[in-house]
C-alpha positions in Angstrom: 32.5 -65.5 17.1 34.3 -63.8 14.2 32.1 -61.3 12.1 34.4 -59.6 9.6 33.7 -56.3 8.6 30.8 -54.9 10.7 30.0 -51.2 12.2 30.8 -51.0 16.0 27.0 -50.1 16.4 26.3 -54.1 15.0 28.5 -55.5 18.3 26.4 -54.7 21.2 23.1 -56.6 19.1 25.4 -59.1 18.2 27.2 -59.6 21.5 23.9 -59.5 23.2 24.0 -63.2 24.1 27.8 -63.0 25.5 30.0 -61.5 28.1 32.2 -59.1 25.7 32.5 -57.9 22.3 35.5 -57.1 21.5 36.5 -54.5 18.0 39.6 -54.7 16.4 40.3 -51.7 13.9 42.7 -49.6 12.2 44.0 -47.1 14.6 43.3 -43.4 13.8 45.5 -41.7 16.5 49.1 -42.6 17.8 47.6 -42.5 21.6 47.5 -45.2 24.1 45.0 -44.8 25.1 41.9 -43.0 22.9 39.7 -41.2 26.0 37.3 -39.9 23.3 36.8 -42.8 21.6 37.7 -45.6 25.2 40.1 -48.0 23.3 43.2 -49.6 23.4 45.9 -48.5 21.0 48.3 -51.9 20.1 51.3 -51.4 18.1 50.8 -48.9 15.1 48.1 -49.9 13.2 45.4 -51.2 16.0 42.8 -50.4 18.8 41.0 -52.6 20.4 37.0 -51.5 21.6 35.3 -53.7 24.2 31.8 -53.8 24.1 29.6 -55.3 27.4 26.3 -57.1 26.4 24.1 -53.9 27.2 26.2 -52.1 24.0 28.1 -49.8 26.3 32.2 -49.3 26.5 34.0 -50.1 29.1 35.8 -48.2 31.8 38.8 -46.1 31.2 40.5 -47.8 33.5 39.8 -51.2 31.8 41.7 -50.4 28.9 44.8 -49.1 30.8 45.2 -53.1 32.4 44.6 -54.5 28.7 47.2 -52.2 27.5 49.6 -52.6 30.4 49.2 -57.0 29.5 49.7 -56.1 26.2 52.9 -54.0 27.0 54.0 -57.3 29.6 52.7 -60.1 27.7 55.7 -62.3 27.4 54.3 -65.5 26.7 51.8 -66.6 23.9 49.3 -69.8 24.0 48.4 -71.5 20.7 45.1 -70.6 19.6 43.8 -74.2 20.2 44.5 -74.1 23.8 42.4 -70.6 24.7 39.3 -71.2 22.5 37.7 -71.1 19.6 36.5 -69.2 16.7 33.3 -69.4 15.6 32.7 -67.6 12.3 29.0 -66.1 11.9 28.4 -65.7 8.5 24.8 -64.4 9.0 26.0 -61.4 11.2 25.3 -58.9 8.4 22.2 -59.8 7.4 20.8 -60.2 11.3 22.1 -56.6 11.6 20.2 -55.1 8.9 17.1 -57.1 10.0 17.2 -55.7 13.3 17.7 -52.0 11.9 15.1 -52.4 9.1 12.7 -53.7 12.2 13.0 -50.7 14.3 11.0 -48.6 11.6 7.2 -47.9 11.9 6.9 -50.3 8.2 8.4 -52.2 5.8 8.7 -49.1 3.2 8.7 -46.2 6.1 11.1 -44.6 3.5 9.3 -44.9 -0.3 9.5 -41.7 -2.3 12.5 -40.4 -0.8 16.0 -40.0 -2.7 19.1 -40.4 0.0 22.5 -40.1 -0.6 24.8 -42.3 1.7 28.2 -41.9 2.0 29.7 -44.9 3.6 33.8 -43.8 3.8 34.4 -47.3 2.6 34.4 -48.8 5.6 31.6 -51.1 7.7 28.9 -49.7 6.2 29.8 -49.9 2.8 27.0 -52.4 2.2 24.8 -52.4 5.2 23.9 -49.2 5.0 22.5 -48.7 1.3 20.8 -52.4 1.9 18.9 -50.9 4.9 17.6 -47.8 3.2 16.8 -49.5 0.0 14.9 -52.0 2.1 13.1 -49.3 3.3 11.9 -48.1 -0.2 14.2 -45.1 -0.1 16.0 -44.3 -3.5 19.9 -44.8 -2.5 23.1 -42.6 -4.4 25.9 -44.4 -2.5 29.4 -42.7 -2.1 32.5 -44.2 -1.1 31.4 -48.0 -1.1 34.0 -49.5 -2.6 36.5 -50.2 0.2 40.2 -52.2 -0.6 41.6 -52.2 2.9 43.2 -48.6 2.1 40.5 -46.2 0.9 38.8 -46.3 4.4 37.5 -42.6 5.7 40.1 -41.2 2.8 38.7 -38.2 1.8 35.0 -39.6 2.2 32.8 -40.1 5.3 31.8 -38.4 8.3 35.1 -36.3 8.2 34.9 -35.1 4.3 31.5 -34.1 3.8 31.8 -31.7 0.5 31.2 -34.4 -1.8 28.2 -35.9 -0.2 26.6 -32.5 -0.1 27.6 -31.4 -3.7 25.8 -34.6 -4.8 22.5 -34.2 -2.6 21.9 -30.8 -4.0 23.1 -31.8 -7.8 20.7 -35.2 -7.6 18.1 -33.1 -6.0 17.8 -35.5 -2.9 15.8 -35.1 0.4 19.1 -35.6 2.1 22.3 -37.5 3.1 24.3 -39.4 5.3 27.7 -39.8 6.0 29.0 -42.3 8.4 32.7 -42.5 9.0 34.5 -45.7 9.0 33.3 -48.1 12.0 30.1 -46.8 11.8 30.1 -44.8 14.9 30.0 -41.1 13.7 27.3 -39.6 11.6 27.1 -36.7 9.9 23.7 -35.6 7.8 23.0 -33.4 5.3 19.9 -31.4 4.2 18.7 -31.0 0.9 20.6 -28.0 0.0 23.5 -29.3 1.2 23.7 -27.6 4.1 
């Protein structure tokens, strides 16, 4: 099943009925293998995350056999002949459904003013949806991803913007997630 752009968090709900989940993203570090982070770095632009159906990463050692295959892999199949892709369309939406359903109500947030900054990446939309849902008053940063502006000088990493603009728009506080969603950073309301 394909899902697009979704945060890494989304997989393990979303993977819940299958064996793996498996995230392909843009590689931050030039390391084989990411210990911090368990993935598989391919090439120069890719890792590769593996998700079981309880949400958890895999074993280290997992990832050093994918790699090593990847390094080995000689011969290549046509897609037709090892499976295929199911695209689920809805995957967004069922994410932010299940988040919105974990909170005590419907408008668990009304009256308070958030700023979200979502280092256009997965969260870009999911996140501001969810809170607004909630009946929290969203500033969004950094929504507006092109396949280039991801985490770039925004996010979880670059957090002086976000807190400039919840102590300027006098918010309760902030968020900032960095790109795949699995990093958070948040911010009182004075910024601190």
């Amino acid at each position: 099943i394909t899902l697009s752009s979704v945060p890494v968090s989304s997989i393990s709900q979303i993977a819940s009925d299958s064996s793996i989940g498996v995230v392909a993203e843009a590689a931050s570090e030039k390391t084989h293998l990411n210990k911090t982070k368990k993935s598989v770095y391919i090439g120069k632009k890719y890792t590769l995350k593996l998700i079981d159906k309880n949400g958890d990463k895999f074993d280290d050692s997992v990832y050093r056999e994918i790699e090593e295959s990847i390094e080995n892999l000689k011969d290549t199949k046509e897609s037709e002949k090892i499976g295929k892709i199911i695209r689920n369309e809805s995957a967004i939406e069922e994410y932010i459904a299940m988040v919105r359903d974990i909170a005590p109500n419907y408008k668990a947030l009304q009256g308070l003013k958030v700023v979200l900054d979502c280092a256009n990446g997965a969260y870009y939309y999911i996140l501001p949806q969810i809170f607004k849902d909630l009946g929290a008053g969203v500033i969004s940063l950094s929504n507006t991803p092109d396949g280039y502006n991801i985490n770039k000088d925004c996010g979880s990493m670059h957090t002086d913007n976000l807190a400039l603009t919840v102590v300027e728009s006098k918010a309760d506080f902030g968020i900032a997630v960095d790109g795949d969603g699995d990093r958070i950073i948040l911010v009182d309301d004075k910024g601190v």
